[in-house]
VOLUMGU-466244 format. One record per residue (C-alpha): x, y, z. Coordinates in steps of 0.001 Angstrom, whole numbers, plus 500000, padded with zeros to 6 digits. Example, Ala and Ser with C-alpha at 12.3 -4.5 7.8 and 13.67 -1.06 7.14 Angstrom:
REM residues 2
512300495500507800/513670498940507140/
END
This chain:
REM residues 547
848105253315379623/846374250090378394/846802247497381630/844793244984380761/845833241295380452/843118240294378351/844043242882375956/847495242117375718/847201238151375114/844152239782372186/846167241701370558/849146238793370684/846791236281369762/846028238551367115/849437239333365474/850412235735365677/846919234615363769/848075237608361394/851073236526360605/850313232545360838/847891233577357491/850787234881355885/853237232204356612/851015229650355530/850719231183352364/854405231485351965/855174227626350810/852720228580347662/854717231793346628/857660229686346533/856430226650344989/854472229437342165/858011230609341552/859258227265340468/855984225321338728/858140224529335623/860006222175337390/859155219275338371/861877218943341689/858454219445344203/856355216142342573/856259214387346057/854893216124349764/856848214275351626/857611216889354671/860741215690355849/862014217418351867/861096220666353571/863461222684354839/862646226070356843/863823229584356257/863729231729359072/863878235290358493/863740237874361503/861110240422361212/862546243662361100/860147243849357939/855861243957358132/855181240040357884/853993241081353608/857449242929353090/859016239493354189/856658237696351202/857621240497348983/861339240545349241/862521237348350639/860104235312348429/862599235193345721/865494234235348330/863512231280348821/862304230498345706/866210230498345130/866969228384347678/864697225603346140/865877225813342945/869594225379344451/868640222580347036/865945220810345096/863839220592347608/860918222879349172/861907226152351474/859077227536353507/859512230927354274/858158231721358049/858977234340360755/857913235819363619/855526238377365573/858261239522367398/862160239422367740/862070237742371216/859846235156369409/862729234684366630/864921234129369155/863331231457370869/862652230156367447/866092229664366949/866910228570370289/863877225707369765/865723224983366390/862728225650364347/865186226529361351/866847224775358996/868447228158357290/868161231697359058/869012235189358498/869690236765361989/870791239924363267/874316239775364393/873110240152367898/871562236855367833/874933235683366584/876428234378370280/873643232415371171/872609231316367968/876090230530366703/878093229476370292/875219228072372032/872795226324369798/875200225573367520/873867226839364132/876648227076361530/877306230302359408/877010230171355798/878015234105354594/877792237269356069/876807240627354899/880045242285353585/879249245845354096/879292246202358120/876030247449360089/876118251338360870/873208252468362527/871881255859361520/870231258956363308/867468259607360021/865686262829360096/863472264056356953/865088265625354467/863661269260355690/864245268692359389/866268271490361215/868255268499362900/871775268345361647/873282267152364870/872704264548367602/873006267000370005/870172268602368480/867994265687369292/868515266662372681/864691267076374080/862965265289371542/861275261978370694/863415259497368955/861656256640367455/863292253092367070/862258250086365968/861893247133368268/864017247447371614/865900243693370829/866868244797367206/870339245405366240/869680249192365403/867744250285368897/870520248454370804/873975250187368550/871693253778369129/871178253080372433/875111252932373330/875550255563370959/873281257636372813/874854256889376528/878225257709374642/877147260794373925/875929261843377468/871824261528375956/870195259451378410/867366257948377805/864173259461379846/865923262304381062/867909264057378058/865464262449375217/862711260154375039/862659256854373328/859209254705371580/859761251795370151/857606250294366911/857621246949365738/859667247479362365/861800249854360863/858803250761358290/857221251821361123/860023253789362964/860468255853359477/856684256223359192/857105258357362459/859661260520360798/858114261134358342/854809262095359473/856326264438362110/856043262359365296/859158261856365905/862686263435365306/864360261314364092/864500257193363237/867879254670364135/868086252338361233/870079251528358731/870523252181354797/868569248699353104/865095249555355154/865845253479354122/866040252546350688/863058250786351109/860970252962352033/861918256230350446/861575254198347418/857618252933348413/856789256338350182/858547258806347783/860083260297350807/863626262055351443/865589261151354248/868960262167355552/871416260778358510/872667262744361167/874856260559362780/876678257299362472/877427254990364864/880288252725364805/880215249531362828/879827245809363649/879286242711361590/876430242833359634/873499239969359046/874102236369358166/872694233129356969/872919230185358989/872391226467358864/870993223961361263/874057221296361940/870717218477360946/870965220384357116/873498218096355155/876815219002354349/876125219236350679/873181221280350922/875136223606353117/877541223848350329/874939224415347595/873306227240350130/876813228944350406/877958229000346866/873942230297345980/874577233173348620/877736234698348151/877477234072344358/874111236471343899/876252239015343163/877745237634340337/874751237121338100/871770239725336662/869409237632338707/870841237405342204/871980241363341872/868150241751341169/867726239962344297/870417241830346607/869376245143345136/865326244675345962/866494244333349335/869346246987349937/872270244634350424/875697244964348469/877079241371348485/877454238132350931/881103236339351679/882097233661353506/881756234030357729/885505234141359536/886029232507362986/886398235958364440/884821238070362269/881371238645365596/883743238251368304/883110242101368881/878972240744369855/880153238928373362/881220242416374355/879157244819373112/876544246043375017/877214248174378617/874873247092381494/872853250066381286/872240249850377700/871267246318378147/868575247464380746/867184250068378425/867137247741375589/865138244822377468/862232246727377742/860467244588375544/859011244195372332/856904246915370785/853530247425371378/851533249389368304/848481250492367289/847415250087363552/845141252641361915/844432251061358504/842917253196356048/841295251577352609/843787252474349460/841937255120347820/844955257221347229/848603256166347076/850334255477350009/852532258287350154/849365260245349749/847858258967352173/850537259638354763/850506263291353997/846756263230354197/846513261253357686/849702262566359625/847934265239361574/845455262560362924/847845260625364261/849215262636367350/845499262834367984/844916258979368217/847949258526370023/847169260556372605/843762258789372942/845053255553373094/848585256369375193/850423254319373123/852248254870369447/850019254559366216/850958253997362814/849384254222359704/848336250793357317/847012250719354117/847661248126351193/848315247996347760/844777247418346300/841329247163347916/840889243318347800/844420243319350126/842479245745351781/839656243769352758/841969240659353071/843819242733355916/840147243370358019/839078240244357799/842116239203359421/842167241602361751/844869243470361709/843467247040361658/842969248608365647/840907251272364086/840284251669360182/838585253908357473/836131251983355603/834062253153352345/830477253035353100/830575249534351453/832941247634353543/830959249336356533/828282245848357034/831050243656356425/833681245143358818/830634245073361357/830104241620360614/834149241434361289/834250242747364618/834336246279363963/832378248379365747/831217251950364524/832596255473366214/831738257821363574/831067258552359816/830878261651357682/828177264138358064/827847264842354348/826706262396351799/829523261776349595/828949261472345683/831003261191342273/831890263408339583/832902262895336067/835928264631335563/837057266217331936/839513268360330692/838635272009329956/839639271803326254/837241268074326042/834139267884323599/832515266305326355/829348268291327738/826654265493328909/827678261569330046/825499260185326974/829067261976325175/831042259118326295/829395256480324504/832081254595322786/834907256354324808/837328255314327734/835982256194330674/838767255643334074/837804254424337242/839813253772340628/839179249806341140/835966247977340663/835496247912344205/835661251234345139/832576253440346437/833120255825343438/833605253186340419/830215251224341407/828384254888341733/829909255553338542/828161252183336928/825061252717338160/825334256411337125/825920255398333569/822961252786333292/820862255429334368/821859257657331568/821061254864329642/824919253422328855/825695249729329266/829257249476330969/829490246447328940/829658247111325753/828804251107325259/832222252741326553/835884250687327697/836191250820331284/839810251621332053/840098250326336019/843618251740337530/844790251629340890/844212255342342676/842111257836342273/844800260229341952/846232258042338749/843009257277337359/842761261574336943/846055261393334986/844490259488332914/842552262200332013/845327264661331705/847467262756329419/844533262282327200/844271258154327564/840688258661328759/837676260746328418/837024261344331812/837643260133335203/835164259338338121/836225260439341228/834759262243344215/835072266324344532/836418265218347650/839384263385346678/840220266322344571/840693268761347325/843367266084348776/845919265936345770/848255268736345043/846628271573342893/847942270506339465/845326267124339823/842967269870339113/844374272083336733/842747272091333623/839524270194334719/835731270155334312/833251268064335749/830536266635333463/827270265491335247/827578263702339208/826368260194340282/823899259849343309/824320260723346845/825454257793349629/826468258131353002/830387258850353816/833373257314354755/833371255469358632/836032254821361341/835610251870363119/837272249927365752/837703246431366772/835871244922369177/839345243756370614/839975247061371661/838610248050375178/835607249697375599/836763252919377455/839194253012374700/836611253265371534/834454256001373765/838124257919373861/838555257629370003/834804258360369242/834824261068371455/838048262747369909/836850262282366107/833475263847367136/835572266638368931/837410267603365659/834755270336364434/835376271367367943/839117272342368694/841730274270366079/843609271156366109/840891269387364992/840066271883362600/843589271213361075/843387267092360839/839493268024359013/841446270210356650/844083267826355785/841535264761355205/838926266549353497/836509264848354540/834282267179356665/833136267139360206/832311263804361931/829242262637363640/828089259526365523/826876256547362629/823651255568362578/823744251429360791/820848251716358545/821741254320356399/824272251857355110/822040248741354611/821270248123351362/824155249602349635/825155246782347895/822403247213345277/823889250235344106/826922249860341084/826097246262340722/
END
């Protein structure tokens, strides 16, 4: 296990200058939202009034889903809303506790302190109670929570509302923690129901809104086993400093988003039925709650992770499948949890390593001198050179890449290894990208072949590689039609942040893969062949290829 200090305060100073980049942005989103009006003319910062949100999202789910809430909120108050949260929930706490807030959602175990202590007054309250769930995939051969019994059960962080209900629910039900079943903690419920899904874990305790979530992003089925018994849900609340009218206008906004197209919109993107109005007793059940033991367990802190990002080249439920096997393997390496990161196109991609937020990450072999210069350093790259193809359908007229002058021609995005070997594949055959053929950029490799296969291109450029990792009907019905030049492979890489024992551990287990069946398997499922140590200058100079 990782005991270093200087780690630790890395890794924190990390996540906080991660998410600080993303907060910062947030008062832009908003104010993008709303540049018709004309309500934001002045920057006066006492007209800004903060939204707190606690992050039992990723810090970009927050931007994605609770922009509009803001955005909302402005329109309704006249006046500016920045959007901010935390690293952690301890941190949101103490946030609230430090009245950094003007408006806050909280979890209704923040409720007694928040509410009876620092004297924040509640606006509206979820009106579906909070059940936490016992989540298994939909093929799992648990059906029970007895059947648990032995097994690693992920949560999310050990403060949120979910680990602490599943907790009691597990004491309740004679399943002690560390004894009868064994408990990690990741640091959101994304993450907890990446574990599930994957295989690492048995099962996840959430709830329904970050299910819906994420079977929706991931394509994934989940089912509960087990429900625990409900409490009072989540709720917006208002600094006593925020006006009596504005409180007003933020109540009758809330609990009236169910009553129009556009607030539904807003409530469904999120999960949530409907808000109402808070009753004096309606979290009286929170001062009670929680037996000593449980409270013990569920102190242990905030969540420590891992991040493996890996660069967007296939979809994200894809790229789960693809990567699952690897990461029992890293885990072990590191002794503590690892998830899987990607992003939705290759410039958030590269937006993500710069920042840092990556442990270890998958590069194409022309991020690799700019995630050096980045603080990555190199463990180990492909063996093979990797190349393009141009892909065709069987039944195409298309024999010789001079035959798709004047046609479409797909591509995964302009930034991608594969799209600039495609360019400078065609201007060697003598095509200008420019104006010979229509260059059809889409986001995946895997949907730039369908374009292929519904006929809306000529042919797709993709790697022989790639192929191998999609389901067999990607192929079906293909050709390939002439290849692009060879270039060195994909690399992982680690951050200089992380110890130095730790990156011999990782290098040593991705070099070990050819090695062991196991490693065999996690080869097999990424396709990318064996691994072996990098050497830099095969990858200077690459940027003068596809320009």
């Amino acid at each position: 296990m990782i005991s270093s200090n200087l780690w630790t305060a890395q890794r924190r100073g990390r996540r906080l200058a991660a998410v600080l980049l993303l907060v910062f942005a947030l008062p832009l989103f908003a104010t993008l939202a709303l540049l018709s009006t004309t309500v934001h003319a002045d920057d006066d910062t006492s007209r800004i009034y903060h939204l707190g949100i606690f992050p039992y999202m990723a810090p970009r789910q927050i931007i994605k889903y609770y922009g509009p809430i803001a955005a909302d909120m402005e329109m309704a108050l006249h006046r500016k809303v920045k959007l901010e949260s935390q690293r952690s929930f301890s941190a949101f706490s103490q946030a609230l506790s430090q009245h950094t807030y003007d408006i806050a959602l909280i979890q209704p175990f923040d409720y007694p302190r928040a509410v009876d202590k620092d004297g924040y007054i509640p606006l509206a309250r979820l009106s579906a109670p909070l059940v936490t769930q016992f989540y298994v995939r939909s093929d799992s051969p648990y059906h029970t929570l007895n059947d648990l019994r032995g097994t690693t059960l992920a949560m999310p962080p050990a403060k949120a509302a979910n680990s602490r209900m599943a907790l009691r629910a597990l004491y309740d039900n004679q399943l002690i923690p560390g004894r009868d079943i064994e408990i990690r903690y990741f640091n959101s419920h994304d993450s907890c129901l990446q574990q599930v899904w994957v295989g690492n874990a048995s099962a996840c305790t959430t709830a329904a809104p970050p299910v819906k979530v994420f079977e929706n992003r991931m394509q994934a089925s989940l089912r509960p086993i087990y429900a625990t018994p409900p409490i009072p849900h989540v709720l917006f609340v208002a600094e006593p400093r925020v006006p009596l009218d504005d409180r007003t206008r933020l109540q009758q906004l809330i609990i009236g988003w169910d009553k129009s197209e556009h607030g539904r919109t807003i409530l469904s993107q999120l999960g949530f039925p409907a808000f109402v109005p808070v009753k004096a007793d309606d979290y009286s059940i929170m001062h009670h709650y929680e037996p000593a033991n449980v409270i013990t367990s569920a102190s242990a802190g905030d969540a420590r992770d891992f991040v493996l990002g890996i660069f967007p080249y296939l979809s994200t439920r894809q790229l789960v499948k693809n990567f699952a096997p690897l990461l029992p393997a890293f885990t072990r390496a590191v002794e503590m949890p690892v998830h899987l990161r990607t992003a939705t196109s290759f410039g958030s991609f590269s937006d993500n390593l710069a920042a840092g937020m990556y442990d270890i990450v998958l590069v194409q072999p022309f991020e690799f001198e700019r995630a050096v210069s980045l603080g990555y350093m190199p463990l180990a790259g492909m063996k093979e050179p990797a190349y393009a193809s141009f892909y065709v359908r069987k039944d195409s007229p298309y024999h010789d890449i001079l035959d798709f002058k004047g046609k479409i021609i797909a591509m995964s995005p302009r930034e991608s290894a594969t799209s600039r070997l495609g360019l400078h594949a065609l201007r060697k055959a003598g095509i200008d990208p420019r104006h010979d053929v229509v260059i059809k950029y889409v986001s995946t490799h895997d949907a730039c072949l369908r374009q292929v296969q519904r006929k809306t291109a000529a042919t797709c450029i993709t790697s022989p590689i790639v192929l191998k990792m999609l389901p067999g009907d990607f192929a079906d019905g293909l050709r390939k039609v002439g290849e692009t030049e060879k270039m060195p492979g994909v690399v992982f890489l680690a951050h200089k942040r992380v110890p130095a024992n730790l990156r011999q551990k990782l290098k040593q287990e991705i070099l070990s893969w050819s090695q062991t069946k196991e490693g065999e398997k996690i080869l097999a499922s990424m396709q990318f062949g064996s691994f072996v140590p990098v050497n830099p200058s095969v990858y200077e100079n690459l940027s003068e290829t596809g320009q």
